[in-house]
C-alpha positions as a LaTeX table, in Angstrom:
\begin{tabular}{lrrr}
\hline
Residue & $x$ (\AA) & $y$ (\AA) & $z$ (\AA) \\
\hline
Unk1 & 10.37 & 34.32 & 7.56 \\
Unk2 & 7.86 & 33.12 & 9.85 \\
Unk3 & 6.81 & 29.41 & 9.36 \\
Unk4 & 3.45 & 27.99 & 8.79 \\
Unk5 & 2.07 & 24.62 & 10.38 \\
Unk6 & $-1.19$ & 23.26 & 11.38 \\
Unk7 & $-2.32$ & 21.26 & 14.63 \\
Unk8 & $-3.49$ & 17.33 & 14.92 \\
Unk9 & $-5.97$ & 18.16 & 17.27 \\
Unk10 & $-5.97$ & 15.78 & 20.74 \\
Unk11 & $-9.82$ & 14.75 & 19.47 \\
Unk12 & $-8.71$ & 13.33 & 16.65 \\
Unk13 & $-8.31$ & 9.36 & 16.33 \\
Unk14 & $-5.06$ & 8.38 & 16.52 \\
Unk15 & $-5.51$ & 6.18 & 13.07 \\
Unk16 & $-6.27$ & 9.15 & 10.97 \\
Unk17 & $-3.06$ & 10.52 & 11.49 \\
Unk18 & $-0.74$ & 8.83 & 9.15 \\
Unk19 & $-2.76$ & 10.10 & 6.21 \\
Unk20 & $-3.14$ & 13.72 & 7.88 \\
Unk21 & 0.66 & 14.28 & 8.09 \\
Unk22 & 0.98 & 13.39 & 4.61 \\
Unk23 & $-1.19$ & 15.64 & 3.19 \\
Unk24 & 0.10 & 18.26 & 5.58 \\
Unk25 & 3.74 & 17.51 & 3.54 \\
Unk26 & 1.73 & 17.33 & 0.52 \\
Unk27 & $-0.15$ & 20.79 & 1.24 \\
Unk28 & 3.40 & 22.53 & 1.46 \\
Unk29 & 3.42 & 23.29 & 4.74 \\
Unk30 & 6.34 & 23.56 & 7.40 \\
Unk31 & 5.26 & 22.09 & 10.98 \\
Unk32 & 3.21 & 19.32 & 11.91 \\
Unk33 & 2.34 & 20.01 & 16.00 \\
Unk34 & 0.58 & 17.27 & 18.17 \\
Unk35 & $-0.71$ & 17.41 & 21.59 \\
Unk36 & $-0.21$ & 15.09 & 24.33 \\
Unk37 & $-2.97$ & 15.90 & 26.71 \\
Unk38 & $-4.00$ & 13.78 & 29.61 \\
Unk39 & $-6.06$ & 10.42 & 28.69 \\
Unk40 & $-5.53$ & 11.02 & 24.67 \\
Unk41 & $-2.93$ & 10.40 & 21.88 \\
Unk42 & 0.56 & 9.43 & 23.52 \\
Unk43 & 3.31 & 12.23 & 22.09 \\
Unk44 & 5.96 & 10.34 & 21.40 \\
Unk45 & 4.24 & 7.58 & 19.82 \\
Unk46 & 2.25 & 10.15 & 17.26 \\
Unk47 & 5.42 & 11.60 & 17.09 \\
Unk48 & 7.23 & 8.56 & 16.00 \\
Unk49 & 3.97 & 7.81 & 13.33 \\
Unk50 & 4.06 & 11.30 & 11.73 \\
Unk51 & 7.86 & 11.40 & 10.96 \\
Unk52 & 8.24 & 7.76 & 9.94 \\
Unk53 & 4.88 & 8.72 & 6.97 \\
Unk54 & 7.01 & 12.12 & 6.19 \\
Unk55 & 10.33 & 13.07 & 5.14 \\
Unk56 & 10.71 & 16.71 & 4.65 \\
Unk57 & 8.08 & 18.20 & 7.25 \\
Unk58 & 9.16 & 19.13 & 10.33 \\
Unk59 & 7.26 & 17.59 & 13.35 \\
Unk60 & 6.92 & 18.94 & 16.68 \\
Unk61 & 5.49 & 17.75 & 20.19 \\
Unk62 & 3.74 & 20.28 & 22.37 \\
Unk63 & 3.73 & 19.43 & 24.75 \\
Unk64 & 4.60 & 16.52 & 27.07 \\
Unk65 & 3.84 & 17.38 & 30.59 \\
Unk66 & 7.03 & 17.10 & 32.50 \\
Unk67 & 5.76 & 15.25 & 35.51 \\
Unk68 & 4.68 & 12.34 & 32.83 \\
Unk69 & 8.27 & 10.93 & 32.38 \\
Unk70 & 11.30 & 11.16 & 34.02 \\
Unk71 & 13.96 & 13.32 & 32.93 \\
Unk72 & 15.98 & 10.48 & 31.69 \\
Unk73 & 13.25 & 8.38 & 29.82 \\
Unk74 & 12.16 & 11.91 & 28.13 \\
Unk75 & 15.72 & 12.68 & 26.53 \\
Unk76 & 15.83 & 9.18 & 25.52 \\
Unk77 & 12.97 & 9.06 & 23.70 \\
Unk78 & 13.64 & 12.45 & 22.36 \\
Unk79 & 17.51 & 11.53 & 21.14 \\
Unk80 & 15.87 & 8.20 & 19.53 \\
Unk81 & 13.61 & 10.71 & 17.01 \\
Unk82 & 16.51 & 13.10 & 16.39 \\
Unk83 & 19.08 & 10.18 & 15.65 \\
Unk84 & 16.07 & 8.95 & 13.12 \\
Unk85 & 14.95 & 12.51 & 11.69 \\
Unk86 & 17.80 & 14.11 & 11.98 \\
Unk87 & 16.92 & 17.98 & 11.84 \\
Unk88 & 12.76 & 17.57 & 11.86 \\
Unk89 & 11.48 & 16.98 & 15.32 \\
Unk90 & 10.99 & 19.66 & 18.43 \\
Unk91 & 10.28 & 18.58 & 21.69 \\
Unk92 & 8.17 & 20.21 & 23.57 \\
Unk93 & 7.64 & 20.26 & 27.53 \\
Unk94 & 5.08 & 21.84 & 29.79 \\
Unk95 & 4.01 & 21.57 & 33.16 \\
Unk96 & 0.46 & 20.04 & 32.47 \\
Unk97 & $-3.16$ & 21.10 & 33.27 \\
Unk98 & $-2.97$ & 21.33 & 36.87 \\
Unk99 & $-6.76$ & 19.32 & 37.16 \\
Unk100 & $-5.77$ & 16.31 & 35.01 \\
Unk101 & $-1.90$ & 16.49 & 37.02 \\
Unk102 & $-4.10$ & 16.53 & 40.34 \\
Unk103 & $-5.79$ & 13.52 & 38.82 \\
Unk104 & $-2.92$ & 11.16 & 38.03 \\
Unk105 & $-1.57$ & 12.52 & 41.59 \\
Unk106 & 1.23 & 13.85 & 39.52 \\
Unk107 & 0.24 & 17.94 & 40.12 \\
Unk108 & 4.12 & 19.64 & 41.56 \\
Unk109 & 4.17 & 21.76 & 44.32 \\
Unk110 & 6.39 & 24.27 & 42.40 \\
Unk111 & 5.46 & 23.44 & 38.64 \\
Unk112 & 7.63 & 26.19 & 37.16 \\
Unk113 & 10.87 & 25.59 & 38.79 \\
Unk114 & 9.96 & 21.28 & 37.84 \\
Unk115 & 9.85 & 22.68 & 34.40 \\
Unk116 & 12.88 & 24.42 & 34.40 \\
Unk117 & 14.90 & 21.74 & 36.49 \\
Unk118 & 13.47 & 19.36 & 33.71 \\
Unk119 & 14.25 & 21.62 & 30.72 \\
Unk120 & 18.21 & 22.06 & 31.72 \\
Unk121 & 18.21 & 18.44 & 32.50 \\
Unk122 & 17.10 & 17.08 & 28.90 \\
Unk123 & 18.68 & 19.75 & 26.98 \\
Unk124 & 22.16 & 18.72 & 28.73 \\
Unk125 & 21.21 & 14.75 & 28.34 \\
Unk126 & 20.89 & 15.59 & 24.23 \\
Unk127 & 24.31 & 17.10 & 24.23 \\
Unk128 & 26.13 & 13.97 & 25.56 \\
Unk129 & 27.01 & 15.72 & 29.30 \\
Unk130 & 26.99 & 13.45 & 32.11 \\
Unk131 & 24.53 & 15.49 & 34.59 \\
Unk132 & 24.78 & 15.10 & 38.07 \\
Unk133 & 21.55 & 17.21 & 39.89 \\
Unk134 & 19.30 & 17.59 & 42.59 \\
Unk135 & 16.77 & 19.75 & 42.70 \\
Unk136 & 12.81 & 20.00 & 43.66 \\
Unk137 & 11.64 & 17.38 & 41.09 \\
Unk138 & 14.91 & 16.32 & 39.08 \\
Unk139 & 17.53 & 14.07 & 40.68 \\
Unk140 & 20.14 & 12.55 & 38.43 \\
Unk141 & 23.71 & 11.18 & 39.62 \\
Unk142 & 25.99 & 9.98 & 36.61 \\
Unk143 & 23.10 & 9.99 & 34.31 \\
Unk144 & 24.61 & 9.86 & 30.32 \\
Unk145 & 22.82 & 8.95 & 27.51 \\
Unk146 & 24.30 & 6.12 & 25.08 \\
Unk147 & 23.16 & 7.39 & 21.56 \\
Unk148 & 22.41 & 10.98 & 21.92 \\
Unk149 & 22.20 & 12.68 & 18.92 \\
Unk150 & 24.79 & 14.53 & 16.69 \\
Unk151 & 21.97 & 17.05 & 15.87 \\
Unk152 & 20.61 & 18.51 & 19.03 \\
Unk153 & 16.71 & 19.20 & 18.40 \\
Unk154 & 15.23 & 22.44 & 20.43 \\
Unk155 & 14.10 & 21.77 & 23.59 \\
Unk156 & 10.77 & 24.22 & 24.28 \\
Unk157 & 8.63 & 24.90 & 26.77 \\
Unk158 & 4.55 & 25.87 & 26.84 \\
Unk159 & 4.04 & 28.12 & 29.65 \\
Unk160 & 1.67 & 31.17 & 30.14 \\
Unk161 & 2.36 & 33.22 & 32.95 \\
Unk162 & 5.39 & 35.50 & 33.75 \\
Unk163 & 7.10 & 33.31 & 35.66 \\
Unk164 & 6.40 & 30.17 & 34.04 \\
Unk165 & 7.91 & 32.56 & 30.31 \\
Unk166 & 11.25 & 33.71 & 32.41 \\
Unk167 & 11.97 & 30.16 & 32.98 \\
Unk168 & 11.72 & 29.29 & 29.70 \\
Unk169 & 14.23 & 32.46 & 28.57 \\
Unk170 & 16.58 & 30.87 & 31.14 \\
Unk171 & 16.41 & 27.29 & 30.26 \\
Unk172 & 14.84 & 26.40 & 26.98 \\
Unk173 & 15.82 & 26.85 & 23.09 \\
Unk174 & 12.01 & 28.29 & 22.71 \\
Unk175 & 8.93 & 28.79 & 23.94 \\
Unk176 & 5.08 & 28.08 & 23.00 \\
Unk177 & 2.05 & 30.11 & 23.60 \\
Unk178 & $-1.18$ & 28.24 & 23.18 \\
Unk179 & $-4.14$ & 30.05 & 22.33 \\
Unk180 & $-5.48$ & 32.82 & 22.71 \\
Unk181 & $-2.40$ & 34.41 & 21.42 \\
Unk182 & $-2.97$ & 37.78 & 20.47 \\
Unk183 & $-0.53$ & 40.00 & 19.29 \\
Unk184 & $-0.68$ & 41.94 & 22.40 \\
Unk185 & 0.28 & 38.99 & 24.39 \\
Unk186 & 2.82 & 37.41 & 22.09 \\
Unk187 & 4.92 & 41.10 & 22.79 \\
Unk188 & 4.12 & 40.97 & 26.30 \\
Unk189 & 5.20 & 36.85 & 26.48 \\
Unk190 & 8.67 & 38.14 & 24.77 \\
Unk191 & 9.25 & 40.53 & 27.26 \\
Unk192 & 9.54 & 37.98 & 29.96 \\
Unk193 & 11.13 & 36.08 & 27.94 \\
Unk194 & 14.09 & 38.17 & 27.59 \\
Unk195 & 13.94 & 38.92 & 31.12 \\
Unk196 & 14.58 & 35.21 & 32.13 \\
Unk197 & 17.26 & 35.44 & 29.21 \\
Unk198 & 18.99 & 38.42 & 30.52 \\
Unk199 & 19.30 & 36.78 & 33.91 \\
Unk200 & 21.47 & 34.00 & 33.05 \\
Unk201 & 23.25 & 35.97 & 30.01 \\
Unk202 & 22.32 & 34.41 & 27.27 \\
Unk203 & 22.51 & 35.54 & 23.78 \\
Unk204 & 21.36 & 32.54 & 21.37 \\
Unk205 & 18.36 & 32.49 & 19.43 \\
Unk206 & 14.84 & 31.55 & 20.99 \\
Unk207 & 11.87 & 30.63 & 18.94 \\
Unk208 & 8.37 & 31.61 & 19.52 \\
Unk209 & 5.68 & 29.26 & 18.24 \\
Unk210 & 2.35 & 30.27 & 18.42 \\
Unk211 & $-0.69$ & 28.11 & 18.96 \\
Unk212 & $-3.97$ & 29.86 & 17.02 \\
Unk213 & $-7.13$ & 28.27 & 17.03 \\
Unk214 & $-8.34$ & 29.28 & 12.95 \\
Unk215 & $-11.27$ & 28.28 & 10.07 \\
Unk216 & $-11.33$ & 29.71 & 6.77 \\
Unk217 & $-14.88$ & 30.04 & 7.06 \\
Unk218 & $-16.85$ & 33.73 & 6.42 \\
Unk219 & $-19.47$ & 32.46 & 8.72 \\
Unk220 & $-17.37$ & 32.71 & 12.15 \\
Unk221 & $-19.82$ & 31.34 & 14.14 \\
Unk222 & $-17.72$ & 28.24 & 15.09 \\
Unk223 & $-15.44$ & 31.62 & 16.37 \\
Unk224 & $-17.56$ & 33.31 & 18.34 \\
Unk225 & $-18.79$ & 30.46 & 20.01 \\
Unk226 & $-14.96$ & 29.31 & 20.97 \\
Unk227 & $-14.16$ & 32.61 & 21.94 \\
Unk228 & $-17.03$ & 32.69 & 24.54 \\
Unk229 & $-16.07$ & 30.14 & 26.14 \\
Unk230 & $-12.51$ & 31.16 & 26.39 \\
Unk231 & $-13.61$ & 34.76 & 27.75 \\
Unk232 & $-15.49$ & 32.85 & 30.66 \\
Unk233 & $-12.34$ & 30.68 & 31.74 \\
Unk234 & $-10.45$ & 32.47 & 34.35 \\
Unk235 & $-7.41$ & 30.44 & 33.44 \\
Unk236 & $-7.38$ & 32.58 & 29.88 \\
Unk237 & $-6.61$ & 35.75 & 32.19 \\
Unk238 & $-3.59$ & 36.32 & 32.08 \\
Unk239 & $-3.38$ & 35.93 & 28.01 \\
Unk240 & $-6.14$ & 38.46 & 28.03 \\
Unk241 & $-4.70$ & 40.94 & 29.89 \\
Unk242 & $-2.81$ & 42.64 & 27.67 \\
Unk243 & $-5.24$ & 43.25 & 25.04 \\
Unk244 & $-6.22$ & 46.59 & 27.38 \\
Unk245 & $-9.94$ & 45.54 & 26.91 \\
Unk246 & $-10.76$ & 44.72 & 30.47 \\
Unk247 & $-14.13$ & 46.17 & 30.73 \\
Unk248 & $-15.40$ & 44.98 & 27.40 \\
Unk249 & $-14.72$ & 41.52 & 28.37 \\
Unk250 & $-16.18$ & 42.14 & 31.98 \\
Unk251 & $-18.84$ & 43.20 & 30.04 \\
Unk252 & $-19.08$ & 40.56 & 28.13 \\
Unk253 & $-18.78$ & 38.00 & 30.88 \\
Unk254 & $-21.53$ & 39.48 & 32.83 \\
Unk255 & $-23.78$ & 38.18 & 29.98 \\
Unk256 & $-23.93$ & 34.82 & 31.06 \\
Unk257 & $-25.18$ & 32.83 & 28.38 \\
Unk258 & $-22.89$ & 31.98 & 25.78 \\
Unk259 & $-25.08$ & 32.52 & 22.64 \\
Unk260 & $-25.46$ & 35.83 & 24.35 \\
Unk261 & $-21.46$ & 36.86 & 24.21 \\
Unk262 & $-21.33$ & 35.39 & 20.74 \\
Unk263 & $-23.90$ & 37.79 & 19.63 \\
Unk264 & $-22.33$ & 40.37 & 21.55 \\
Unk265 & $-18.37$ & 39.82 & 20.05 \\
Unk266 & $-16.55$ & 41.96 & 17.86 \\
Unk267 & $-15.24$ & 41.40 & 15.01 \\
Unk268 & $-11.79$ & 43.22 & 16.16 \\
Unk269 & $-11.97$ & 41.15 & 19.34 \\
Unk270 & $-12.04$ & 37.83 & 17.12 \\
Unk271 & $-9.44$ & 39.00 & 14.96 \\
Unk272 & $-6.91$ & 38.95 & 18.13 \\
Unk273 & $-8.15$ & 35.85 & 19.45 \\
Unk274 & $-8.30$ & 33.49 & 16.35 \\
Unk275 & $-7.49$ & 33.39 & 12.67 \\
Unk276 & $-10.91$ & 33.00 & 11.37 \\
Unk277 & $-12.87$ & 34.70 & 8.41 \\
Unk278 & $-12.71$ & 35.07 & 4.83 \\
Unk279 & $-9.04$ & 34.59 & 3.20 \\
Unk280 & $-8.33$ & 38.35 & 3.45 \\
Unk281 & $-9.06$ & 38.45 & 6.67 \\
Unk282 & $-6.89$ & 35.67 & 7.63 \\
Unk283 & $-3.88$ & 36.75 & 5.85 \\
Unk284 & $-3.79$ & 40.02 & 7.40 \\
Unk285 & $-4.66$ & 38.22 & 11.39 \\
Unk286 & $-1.43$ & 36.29 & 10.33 \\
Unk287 & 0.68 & 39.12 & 9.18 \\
Unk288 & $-0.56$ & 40.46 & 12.39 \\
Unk289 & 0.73 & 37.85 & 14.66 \\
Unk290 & 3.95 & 37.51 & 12.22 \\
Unk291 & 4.93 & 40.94 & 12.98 \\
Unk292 & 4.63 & 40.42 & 16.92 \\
Unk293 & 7.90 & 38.46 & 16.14 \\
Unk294 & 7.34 & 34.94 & 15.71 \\
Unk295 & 9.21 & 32.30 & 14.35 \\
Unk296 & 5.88 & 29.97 & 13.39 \\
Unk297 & 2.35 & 30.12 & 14.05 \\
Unk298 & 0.26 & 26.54 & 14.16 \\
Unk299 & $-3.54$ & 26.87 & 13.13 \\
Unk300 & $-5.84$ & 24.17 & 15.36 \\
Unk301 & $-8.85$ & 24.03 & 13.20 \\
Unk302 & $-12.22$ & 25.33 & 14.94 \\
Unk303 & $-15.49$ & 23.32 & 13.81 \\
Unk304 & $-15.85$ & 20.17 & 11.21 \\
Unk305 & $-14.35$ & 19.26 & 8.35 \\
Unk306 & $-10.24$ & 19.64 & 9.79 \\
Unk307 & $-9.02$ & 17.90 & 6.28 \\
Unk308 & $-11.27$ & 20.59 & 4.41 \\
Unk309 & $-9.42$ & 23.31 & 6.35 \\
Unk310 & $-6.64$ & 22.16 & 5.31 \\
Unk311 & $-7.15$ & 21.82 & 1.55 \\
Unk312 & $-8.33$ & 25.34 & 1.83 \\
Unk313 & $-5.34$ & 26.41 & 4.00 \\
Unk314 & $-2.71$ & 25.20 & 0.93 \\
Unk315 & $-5.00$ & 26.39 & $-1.55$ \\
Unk316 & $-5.72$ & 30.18 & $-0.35$ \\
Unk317 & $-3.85$ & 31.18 & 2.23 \\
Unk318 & $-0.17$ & 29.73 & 1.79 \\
Unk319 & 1.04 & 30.87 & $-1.38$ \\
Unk320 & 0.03 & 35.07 & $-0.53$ \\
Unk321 & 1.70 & 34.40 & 2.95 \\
Unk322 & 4.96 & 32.97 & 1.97 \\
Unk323 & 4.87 & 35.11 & $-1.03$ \\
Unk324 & 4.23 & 38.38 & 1.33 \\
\hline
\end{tabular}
């Protein structure tokens, strides 16, 4: 069954989140995700908060750019929240915007293979092996940790591209796709996946989580005017791709003005880029993603009123989807 979680948004205050993660438990709901992007919340440290205030949901990080901490220093902290909350945290590792890594003068000249070397470093660290490396980013001679712990949490990594998704099939226990993650692209993401899995043999399970930006809202204004901007980002290319609908967003992009591709969007077009709409409507954009093959999907709430969304989340949309 395909879990359910929500997103504390980078934006949000760091104070606020103690009572958010309760009421997340409270609401019935699986995951807790937090973001550590450049200049906001510190990961670990929100981490720490949520699971301390919680005791049944499951909490996860995504993600910590790799370049932030050394291999060592990441497992540790990582091994001190599993040996705590045994069973309820996931640690999550990416390679970081490449603008704000260019900023801190932290930006790798190969950031997928520093992701990888990083990945198989930590995930070794949490099992108690002694790891002796040296690769493009990750040196280690002798390097053991001292408490790790006796229940290993999944290692994952956020990538986007092909190559960035075969590393992660070779080296990580899952992966994350931010948003947009349409179904289109979750199938294509799991295809490289299992390529980078079929090149070093392995058979375990790897998780997909899925990032989805989402508001109950009939009005999907708040929608339409995310998705504009995320049709005018080159970055988002490579997640649009595989939606086959390359000359509706050129045409869409050759608009200009953003109030002009809001007016312009389709409704079909929003349903594959965010969970957003009426109840009905979001139930069946979830079964959609769900039956891509997902392990959990994570709503970041789109316009005000985040605790709303979530009262309205556990109220309407929780009990038909686990019930489905």
């Amino acid at each position: 069954m395909t879990k359910l979680g929500v997103i504390f948004t980078a934006d949000r205050p760091p104070e606020s989140l103690p009572a958010f993660a309760a009421a997340v438990e409270s609401a019935g709901l699986d995951e807790l995700w937090l973001w550590e992007d450049c200049f906001y919340n510190g990961g670990i440290a929100s981490s720490a908060t949520a699971l301390a205030g919680t005791r049944r949901l499951a909490v996860g990080l995504g993600v910590m750019p790799a370049v932030f901490r050394n291999p060592v220093a990441c497992a540790m902290e990582v091994a001190t929240l599993a040996r705590l909350h045994p069973g309820r945290f996931v640690a999550g590792i990416g390679h970081g915007v490449p603008g704000w890594m260019e900023q801190i003068g932290a930006l790798p000249a190969k950031p997928a293979r520093t992701l990888e070397e990083t990945a198989l470093a930590v995930r070794s660290l949490l099992r108690g092996e002694r790891v002796d490396t040296t690769g493009v980013h990750v040196a280690l001679r002798d390097a053991e940790l001292m408490h790790p712990p006796e229940e290993v949490p999944p290692v994952v990594l956020g990538v986007r591209r092909a190559l960035g998704l075969r590393a992660s099939g070779r080296s990580a226990d899952g992966t994350i796709l931010a948003e947009p993650a349409a179904p289109a692209y979750v199938r294509w993401a799991s295809e490289r996946i299992e390529e980078g899995r079929a090149e070093t043999g392995r058979t375990d399970h790897h998780s997909v989580t899925v990032f989805a930006k989402c508001r109950i809202d009939a009005d999907r204004r708040h929608a339409r005017a995310w998705v504009s901007r995320i049709l005018r980002e080159e970055s988002n290319a490579v997640q649009l791709a595989p939606l086959g609908r390359d000359d509706e967003i050129a045409e869409l992009r050759s608009l200009g003005d953003p109030a002009a591709i809001a007016d312009r969007l389709p409704d079909d077009l929003l349903d594959e880029l965010t969970v957003t709409g009426a109840p009905d409507r979001i139930l069946a954009t979830l079964q959609a993603v769900a039956d891509a093959g997902v392990d959990s999907i994570a709503l970041a709430p789109i316009g005000p009123g985040p605790d709303e969304q979530l009262r309205l989340l556990a109220q309407s949309i929780l009990p038909a989807f686990a019930s489905r």
